[in-house]
N, C-alpha and C positions, 0 to 999 in steps of 0.2 A: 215730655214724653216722646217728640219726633226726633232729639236726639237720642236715645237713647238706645231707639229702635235703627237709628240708622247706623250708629256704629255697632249695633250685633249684626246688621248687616253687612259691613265692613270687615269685619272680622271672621264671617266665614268668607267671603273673597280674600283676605289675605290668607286664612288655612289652607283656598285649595290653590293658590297661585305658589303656597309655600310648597304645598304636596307635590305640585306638578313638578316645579323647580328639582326638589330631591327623587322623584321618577323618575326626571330626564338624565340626572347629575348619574344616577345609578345604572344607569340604560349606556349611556356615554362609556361609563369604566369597562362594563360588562362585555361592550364592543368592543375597547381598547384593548381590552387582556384577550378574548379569543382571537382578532386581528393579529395579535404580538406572536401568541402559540401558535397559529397556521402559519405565519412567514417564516415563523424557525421552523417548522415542521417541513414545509417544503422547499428552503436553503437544507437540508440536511437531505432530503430525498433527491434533489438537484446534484449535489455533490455525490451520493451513493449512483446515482444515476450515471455521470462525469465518468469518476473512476470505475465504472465494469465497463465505460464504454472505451478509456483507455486499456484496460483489460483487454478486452475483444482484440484490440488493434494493436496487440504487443506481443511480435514473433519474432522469434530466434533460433537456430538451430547450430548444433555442431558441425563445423564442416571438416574439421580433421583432429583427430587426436597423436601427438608425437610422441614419442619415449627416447631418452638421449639414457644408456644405460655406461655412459663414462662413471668415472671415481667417485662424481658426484652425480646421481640418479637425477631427473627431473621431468617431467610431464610438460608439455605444450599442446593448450586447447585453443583454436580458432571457432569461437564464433563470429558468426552473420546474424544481424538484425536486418532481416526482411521484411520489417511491419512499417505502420506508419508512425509510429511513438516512440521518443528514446526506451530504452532498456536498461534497467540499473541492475545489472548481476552482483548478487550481495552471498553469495555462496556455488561450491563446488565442493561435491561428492565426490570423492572415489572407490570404490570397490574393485577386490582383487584377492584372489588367493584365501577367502574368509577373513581378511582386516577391511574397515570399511574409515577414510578418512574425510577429512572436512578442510577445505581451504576456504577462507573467508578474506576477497580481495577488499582494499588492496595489502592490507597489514597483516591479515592473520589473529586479527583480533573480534572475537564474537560478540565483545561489548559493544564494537563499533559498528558492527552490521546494524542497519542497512544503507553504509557510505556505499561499498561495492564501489564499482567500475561503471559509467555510464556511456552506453554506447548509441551513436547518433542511428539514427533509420537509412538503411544501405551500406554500414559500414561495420569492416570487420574489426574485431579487438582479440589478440593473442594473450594468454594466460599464462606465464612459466612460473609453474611450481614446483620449486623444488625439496626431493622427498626428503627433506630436516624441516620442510617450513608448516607443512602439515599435521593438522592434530589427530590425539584422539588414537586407534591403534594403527601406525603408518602401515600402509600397503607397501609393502618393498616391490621392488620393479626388477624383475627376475625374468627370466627365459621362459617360455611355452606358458605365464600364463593369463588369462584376461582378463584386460580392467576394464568397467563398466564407468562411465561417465555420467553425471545429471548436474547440469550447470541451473543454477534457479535463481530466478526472479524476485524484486523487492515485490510484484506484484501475485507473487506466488505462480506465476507460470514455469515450466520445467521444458527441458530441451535431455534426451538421453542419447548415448551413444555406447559403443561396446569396440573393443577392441584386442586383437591377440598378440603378445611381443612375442617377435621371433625368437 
């Protein structure tokens, strides 16, 4: 009889040494998987964090707009990157006379945006577009009257200018 009692003895220590085993084993996972979801969770706020603060620090402005109104028409845009972060220009507006057109350096192709043009921080980059390379309804480049510029950003920022051909 003192066997017998001693392994139902036996037997509930191995249940609860089994029970703990599988609380622990489950406790373990449970930690694993919220661990996993918070580090992606804050590598993605980290990275959204990154990018607005390159955002922030990404200026550019027009500093002159040209009109060459020879045989063959063509616009020259100078920007300046004044910020501290390069600048990928991946489009350019132009408005004029009610046609509104779309240059998309450096090909002209909109599938390929947002290669753009990448300009270093302190340094100017020149645009010649010429009015055949332009989509969409061309602005022709005609006497008295004004075109409106918005060079934009792969980061969505915008730079505008305005201009009247004599």
């Amino acid at each position: 009889m003192n066997g017998a009692h001693a392994r139902r003895g036996f037997s509930s220590v191995l249940t609860s040494v089994i029970m703990v085993a599988v609380v622990i084993t489950i406790g373990i996972s449970v930690w694993g998987v919220a661990h996993s979801a918070a580090t992606v969770m804050r590598n993605d706020y980290y990275d959204e964090v990154i990018e607005s603060v390159y955002k922030i620090k990404e200026r550019f402005r027009i500093e002159n707009i040209a009109v060459n109104m020879t045989a063959a028409p063509s616009i020259q845009v100078w920007v300046l990157n004044y910020g501290e972060t390069e600048v990928n220009i991946t489009r350019i507006k132009i408005s004029g006379g009610g046609n509104v057109s779309y240059y998309y350096p450096p090909d002209n192709n909109q599938n390929l945006a947002p290669n753009g043009e990448i300009i270093a921080p302190g340094e100017f980059w020149r645009f010649d577009i010429a009015e055949d390379t332009i989509e969409e309804d061309a602005v022709e480049f005609r006497k008295g009257i004004t075109i409106s510029v918005r060079v934009e950003s792969e980061r969505e920022n915008k730079a505008y200018e305005t201009t009247k051909l004599p």
